[in-house]
C-alpha positions as a printed NumPy array, in Angstrom:
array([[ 34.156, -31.172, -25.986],
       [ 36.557, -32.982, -23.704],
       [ 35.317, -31.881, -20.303],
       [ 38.467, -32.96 , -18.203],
       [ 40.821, -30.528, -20.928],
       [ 37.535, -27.496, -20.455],
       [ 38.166, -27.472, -16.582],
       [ 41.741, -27.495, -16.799],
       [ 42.253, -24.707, -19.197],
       [ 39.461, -22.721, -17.153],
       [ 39.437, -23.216, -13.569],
       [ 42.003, -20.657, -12.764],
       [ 39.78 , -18.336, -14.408],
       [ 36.525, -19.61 , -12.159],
       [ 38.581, -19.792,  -8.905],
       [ 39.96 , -16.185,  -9.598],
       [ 36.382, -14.739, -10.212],
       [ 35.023, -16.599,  -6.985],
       [ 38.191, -15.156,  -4.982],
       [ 37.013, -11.623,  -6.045],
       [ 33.818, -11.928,  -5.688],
       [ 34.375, -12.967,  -1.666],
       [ 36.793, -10.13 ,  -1.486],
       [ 36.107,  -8.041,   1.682],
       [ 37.683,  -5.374,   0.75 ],
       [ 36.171,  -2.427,  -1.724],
       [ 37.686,  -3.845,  -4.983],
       [ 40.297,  -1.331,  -6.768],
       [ 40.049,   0.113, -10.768],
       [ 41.746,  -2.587, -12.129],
       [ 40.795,  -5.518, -10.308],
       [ 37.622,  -4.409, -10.674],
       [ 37.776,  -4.133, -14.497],
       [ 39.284,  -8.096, -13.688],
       [ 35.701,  -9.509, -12.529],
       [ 33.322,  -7.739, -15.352],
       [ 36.15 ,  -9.706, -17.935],
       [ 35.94 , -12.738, -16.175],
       [ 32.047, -12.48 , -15.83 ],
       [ 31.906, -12.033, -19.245],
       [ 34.   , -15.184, -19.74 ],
       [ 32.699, -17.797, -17.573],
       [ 29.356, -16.805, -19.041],
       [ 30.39 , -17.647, -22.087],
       [ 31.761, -20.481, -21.083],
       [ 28.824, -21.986, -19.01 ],
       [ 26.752, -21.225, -22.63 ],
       [ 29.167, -23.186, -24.481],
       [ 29.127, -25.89 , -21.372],
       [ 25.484, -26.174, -21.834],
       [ 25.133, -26.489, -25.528],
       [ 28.384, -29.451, -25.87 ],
       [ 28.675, -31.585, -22.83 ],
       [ 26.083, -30.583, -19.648],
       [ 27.748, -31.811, -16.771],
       [ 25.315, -31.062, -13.534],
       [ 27.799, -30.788, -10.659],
       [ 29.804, -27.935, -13.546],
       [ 27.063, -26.423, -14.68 ],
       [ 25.631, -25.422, -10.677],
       [ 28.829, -23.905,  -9.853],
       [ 29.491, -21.578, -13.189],
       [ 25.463, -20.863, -13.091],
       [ 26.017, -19.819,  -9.179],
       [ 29.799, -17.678, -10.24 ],
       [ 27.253, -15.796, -12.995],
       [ 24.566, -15.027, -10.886],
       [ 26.676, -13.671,  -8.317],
       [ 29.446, -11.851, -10.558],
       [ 25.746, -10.281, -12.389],
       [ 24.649,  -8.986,  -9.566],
       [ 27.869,  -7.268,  -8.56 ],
       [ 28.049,  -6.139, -11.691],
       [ 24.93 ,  -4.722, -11.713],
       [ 24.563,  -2.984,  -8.633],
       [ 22.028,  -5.069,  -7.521],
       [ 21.707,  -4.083,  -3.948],
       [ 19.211,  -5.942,  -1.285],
       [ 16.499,  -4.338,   0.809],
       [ 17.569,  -3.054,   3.959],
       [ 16.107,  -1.85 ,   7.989],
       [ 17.129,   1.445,   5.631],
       [ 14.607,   1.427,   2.908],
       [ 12.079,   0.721,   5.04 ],
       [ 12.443,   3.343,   7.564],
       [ 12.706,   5.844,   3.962],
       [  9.65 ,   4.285,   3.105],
       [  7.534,   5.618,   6.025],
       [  9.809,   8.861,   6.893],
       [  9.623,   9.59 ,   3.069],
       [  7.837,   7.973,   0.309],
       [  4.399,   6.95 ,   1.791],
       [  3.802,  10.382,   3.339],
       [  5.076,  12.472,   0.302],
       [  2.827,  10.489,  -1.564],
       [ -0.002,  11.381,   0.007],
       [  0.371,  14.665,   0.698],
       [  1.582,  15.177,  -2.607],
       [ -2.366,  13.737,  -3.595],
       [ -3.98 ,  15.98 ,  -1.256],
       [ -5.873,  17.876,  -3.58 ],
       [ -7.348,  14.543,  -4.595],
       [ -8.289,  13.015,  -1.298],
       [ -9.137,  15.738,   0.671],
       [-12.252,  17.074,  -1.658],
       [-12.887,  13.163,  -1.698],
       [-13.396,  13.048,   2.264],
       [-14.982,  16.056,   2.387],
       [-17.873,  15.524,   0.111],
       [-18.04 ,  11.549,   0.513],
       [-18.82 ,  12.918,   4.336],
       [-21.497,  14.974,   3.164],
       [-23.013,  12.373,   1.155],
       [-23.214,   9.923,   4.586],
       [-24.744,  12.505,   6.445],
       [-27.468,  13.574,   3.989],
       [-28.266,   9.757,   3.143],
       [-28.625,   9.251,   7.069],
       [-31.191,  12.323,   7.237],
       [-32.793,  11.252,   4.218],
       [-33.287,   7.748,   5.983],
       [-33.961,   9.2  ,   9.575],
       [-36.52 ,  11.426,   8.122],
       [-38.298,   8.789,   6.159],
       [-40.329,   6.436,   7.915],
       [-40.772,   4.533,   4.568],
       [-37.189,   4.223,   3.3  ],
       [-36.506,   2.269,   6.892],
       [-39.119,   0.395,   6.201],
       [-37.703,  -0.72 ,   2.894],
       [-34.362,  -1.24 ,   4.922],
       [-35.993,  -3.973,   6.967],
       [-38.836,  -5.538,   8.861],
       [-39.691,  -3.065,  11.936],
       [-38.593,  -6.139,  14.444],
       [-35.672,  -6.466,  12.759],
       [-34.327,  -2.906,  12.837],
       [-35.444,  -3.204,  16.427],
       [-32.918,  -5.598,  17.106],
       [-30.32 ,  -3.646,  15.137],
       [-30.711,  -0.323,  17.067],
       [-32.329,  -0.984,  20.802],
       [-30.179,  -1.273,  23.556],
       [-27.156,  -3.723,  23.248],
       [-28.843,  -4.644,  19.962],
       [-27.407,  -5.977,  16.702],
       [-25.005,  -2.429,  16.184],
       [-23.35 ,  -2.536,  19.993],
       [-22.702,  -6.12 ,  19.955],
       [-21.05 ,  -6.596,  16.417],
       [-17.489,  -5.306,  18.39 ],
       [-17.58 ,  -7.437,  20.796],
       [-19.01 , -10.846,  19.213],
       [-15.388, -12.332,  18.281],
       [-12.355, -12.704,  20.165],
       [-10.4  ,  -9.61 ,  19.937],
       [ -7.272, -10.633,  18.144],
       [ -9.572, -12.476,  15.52 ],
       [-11.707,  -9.622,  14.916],
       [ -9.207,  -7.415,  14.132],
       [ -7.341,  -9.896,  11.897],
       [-10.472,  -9.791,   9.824],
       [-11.159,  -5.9  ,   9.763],
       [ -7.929,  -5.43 ,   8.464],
       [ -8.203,  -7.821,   5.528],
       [-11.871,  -6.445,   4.577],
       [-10.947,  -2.453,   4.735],
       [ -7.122,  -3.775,   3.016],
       [ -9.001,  -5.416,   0.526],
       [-11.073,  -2.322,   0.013],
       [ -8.088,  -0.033,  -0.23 ],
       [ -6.245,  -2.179,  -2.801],
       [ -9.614,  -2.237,  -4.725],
       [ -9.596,   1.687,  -5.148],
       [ -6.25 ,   1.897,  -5.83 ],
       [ -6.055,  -0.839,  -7.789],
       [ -9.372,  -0.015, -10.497],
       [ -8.679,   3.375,  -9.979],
       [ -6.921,   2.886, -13.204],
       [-10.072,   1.971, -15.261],
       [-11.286,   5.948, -15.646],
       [-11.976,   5.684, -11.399],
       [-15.779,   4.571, -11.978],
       [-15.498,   1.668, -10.086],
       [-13.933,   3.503,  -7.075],
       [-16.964,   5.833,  -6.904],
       [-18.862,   2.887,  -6.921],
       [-16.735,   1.708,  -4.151],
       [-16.748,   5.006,  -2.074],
       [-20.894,   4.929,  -2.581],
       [-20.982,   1.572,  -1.217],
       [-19.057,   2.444,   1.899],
       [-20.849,   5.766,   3.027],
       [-24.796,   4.243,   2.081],
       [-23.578,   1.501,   4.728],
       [-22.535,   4.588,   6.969],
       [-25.762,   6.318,   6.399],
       [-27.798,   3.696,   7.218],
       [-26.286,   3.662,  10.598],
       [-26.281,   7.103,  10.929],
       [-30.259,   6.879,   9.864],
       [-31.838,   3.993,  11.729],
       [-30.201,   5.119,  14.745],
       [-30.563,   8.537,  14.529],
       [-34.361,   7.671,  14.297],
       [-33.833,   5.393,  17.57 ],
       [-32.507,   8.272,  19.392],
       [-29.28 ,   6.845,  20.12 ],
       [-26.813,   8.477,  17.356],
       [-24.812,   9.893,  20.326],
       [-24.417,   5.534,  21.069],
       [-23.488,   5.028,  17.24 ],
       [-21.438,   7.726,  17.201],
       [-19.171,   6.76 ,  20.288],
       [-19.05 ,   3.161,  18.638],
       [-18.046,   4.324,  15.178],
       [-15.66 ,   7.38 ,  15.757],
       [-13.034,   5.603,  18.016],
       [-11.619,   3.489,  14.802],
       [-13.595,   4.794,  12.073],
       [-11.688,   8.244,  11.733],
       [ -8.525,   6.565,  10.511],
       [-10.755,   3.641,   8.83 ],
       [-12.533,   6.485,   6.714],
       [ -9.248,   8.592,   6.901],
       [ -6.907,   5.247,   4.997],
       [-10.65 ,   4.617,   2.636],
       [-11.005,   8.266,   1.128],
       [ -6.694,   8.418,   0.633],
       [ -7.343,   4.754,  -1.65 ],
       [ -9.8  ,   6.613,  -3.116],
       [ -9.012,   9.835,  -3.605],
       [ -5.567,   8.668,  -5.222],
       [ -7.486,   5.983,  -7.461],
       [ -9.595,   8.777,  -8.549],
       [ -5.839,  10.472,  -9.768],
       [ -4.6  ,   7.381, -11.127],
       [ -7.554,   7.195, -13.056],
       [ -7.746,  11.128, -14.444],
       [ -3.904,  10.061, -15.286],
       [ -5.553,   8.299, -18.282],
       [ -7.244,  11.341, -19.608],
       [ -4.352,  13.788, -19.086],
       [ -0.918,  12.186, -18.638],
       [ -0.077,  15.833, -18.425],
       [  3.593,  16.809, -20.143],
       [  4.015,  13.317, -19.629],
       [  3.724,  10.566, -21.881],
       [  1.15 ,   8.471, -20.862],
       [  2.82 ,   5.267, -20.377],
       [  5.324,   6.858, -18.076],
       [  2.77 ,   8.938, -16.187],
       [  0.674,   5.557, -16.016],
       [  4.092,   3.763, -14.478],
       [  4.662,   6.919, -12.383],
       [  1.264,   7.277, -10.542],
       [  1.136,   3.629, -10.672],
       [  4.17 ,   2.731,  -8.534],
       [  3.345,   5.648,  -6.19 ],
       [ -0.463,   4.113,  -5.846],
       [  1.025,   0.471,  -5.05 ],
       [  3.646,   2.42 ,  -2.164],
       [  0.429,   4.307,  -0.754],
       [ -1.16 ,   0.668,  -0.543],
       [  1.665,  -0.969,   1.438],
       [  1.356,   2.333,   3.32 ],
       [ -2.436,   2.196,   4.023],
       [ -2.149,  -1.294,   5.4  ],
       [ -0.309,  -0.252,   8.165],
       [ -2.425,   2.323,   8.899],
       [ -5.519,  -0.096,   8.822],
       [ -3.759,  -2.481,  11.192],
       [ -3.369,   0.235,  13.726],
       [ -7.715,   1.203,  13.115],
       [ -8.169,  -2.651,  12.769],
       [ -6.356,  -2.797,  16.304],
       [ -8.383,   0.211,  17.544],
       [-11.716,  -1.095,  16.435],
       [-11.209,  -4.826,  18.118],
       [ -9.656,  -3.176,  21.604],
       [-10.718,   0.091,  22.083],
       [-14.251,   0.34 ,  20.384],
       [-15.86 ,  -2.559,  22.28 ],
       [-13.605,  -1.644,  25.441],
       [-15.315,  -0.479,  29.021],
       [-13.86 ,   3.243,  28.409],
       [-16.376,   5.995,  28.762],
       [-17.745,   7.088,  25.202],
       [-15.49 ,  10.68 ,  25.594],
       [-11.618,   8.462,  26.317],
       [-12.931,   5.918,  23.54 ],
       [-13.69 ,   8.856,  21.206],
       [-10.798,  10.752,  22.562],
       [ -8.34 ,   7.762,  21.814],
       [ -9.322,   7.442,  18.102],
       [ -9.082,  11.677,  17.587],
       [ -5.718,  11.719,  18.869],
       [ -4.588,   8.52 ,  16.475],
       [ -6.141,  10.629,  14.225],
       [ -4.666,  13.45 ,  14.6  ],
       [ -1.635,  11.707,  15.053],
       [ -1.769,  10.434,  11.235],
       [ -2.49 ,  13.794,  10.136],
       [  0.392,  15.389,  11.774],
       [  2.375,  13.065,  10.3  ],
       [  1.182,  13.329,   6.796],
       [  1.535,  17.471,   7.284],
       [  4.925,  17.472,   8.418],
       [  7.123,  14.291,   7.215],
       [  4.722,  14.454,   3.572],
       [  5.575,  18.088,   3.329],
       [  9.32 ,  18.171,   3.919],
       [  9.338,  15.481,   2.142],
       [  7.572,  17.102,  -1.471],
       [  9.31 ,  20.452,  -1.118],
       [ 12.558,  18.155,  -1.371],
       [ 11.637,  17.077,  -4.118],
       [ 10.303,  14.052,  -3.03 ],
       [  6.644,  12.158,  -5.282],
       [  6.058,   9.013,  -3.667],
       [  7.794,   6.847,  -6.546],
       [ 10.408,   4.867,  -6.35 ],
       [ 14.1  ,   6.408,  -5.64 ],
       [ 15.595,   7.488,  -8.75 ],
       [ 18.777,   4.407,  -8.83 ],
       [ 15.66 ,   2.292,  -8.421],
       [ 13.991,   3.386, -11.975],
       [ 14.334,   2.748, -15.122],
       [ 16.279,   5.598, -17.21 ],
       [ 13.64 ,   7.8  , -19.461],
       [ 14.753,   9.59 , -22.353],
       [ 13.611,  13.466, -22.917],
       [ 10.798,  13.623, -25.716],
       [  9.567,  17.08 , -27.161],
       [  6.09 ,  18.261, -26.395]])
């Protein structure tokens, strides 16, 4: 190929491409029926370029005229200040509250199972004594003991960064194996509420619960609110295995999937803001009632939100998945 004779008989063709593709203007019927022929051209002709004579300072500009002409082509669009703010308004709430039925029944009885194992271990003089060494659990539960000072023994800012990556980790770990049957997220959910329990237990049997309590509930309502949602929704993903439903069950897989990794990117927003309560307000000099008061109104806050934006949001029509320009086309298969 004679490289000098290639650019001359093409460049028009190259520079008329490039002058659409900068064209400000929205491009009319026929000029717009122009670039796909030209992009369909200069990629041929940067294939031929590639295979015959490979000249670098060429081959840049015609792979940089494909890539953009492609993605005009395409419809490629980029994310926007937009798709976020439909993330939060829409998607991530829908998806929850479309899951409800899953995480709700999850919080509920994973409750019960913290409060039984802490009057199981409160009751039992023996079980705490397979917990620890009576000096030791001394230390844990007496007066600005081992439970009181855990808030406040890091700087704030650091303790908080490293709340949120534990309970995110957590979160992404339910969701995440929810998809192998859910075991491991029971597993997971266990783990969490026998740590509660013990709490709940050794300083029930201290007398100072009410102390535990006003240490726990100020960050651990939306902690324990963001943990039983992973859950709850693993658990789904999971049960998505045995009964895809009318489904098939590679798309209800993909479906449940995508919705599970929103709810994630969700969920670690909503740990930042516990992560942020925990390392500020929890170890703070507020009376016990404005600390406790503080996390019940976040709380309720979430909830609200959930209720309201998740529910307008489902009986539009919206899941939690992906927008519908953003998925892959599905053909109709019979039952």
């Amino acid at each position: 190929m004679d490289l000098d004779v290639f650019i001359a008989a093409h460049r028009a063709e190259w520079d008329r491409l490039d002058a659409l593709l900068h064209r400000k203007r929205r491009l009319t019927g026929a000029e717009a029926d122009e670039l796909v022929a030209l992009y369909q051209r200069t990629t041929t002709h940067l294939s031929l370029l590639l295979s015959s004579a490979p000249d670098p300072a060429l081959t840049t500009r015609l792979t940089s005229l494909v890539a953009r002409a492609r993605s005009t082509v395409t419809g490629a669009r980029k994310a926007s200040w937009r798709d976020t703010a439909r993330f939060f308004t829409t998607a991530f709430p829908a998806a929850v509250y479309r899951l409800r039925h899953w995480w709700i029944p999850t919080a509920v009885l994973s409750t019960v199972v913290a409060a039984l194992l802490g009057w199981w271990i409160a009751a039992h003089p023996e079980v705490q004594a397979a917990i620890g060494a009576p000096d030791d659990l001394r230390a844990m539960t007496r007066p600005g003991g081992e439970y009181e000072t855990y808030y406040s023994s890091h700087p704030a800012t650091a303790f908080a960064a490293q709340v949120w990556t534990n309970n995110a980790q957590a979160v992404a770990m339910c969701l995440v194996l929810g998809a192998f049957l859910g075991l491991p997220v029971l597993w997971i959910l266990f783990q969490n509420m026998l740590n509660l329990g013990v709490g709940i237990g050794l300083m029930s049997s201290a007398g100072r619960l009410d102390t535990f309590l006003g240490l726990i509930l100020p960050h651990g309502l939306l902690e324990l609110t963001a943990v039983f949602i992973a859950a709850g929704i693993g658990l789904r993903l999971g049960w998505t295995l045995i009964d895809p439903g009318p489904r098939t069950r590679r798309a209800a897989l993909a479906e449940e999937g995508r919705s599970a990794l929103g709810v994630a990117i969700g969920l670690a927003a909503v740990l930042f803001v516990s992560g942020a309560l925990e390392a500020f307000v929890t170890p703070s000099g507020l009376p016990t009632w404005a600390r406790i008061g503080i996390g019940t109104a976040t709380e309720l806050a979430f909830l609200l939100y959930v209720h309201v934006l998740g529910g307008r949001a489902v009986r539009a029509g919206a899941t939690g998945d992906l927008d519908p320009s953003d998925r892959d086309a599905t053909l109709p298969t019979a039952a």
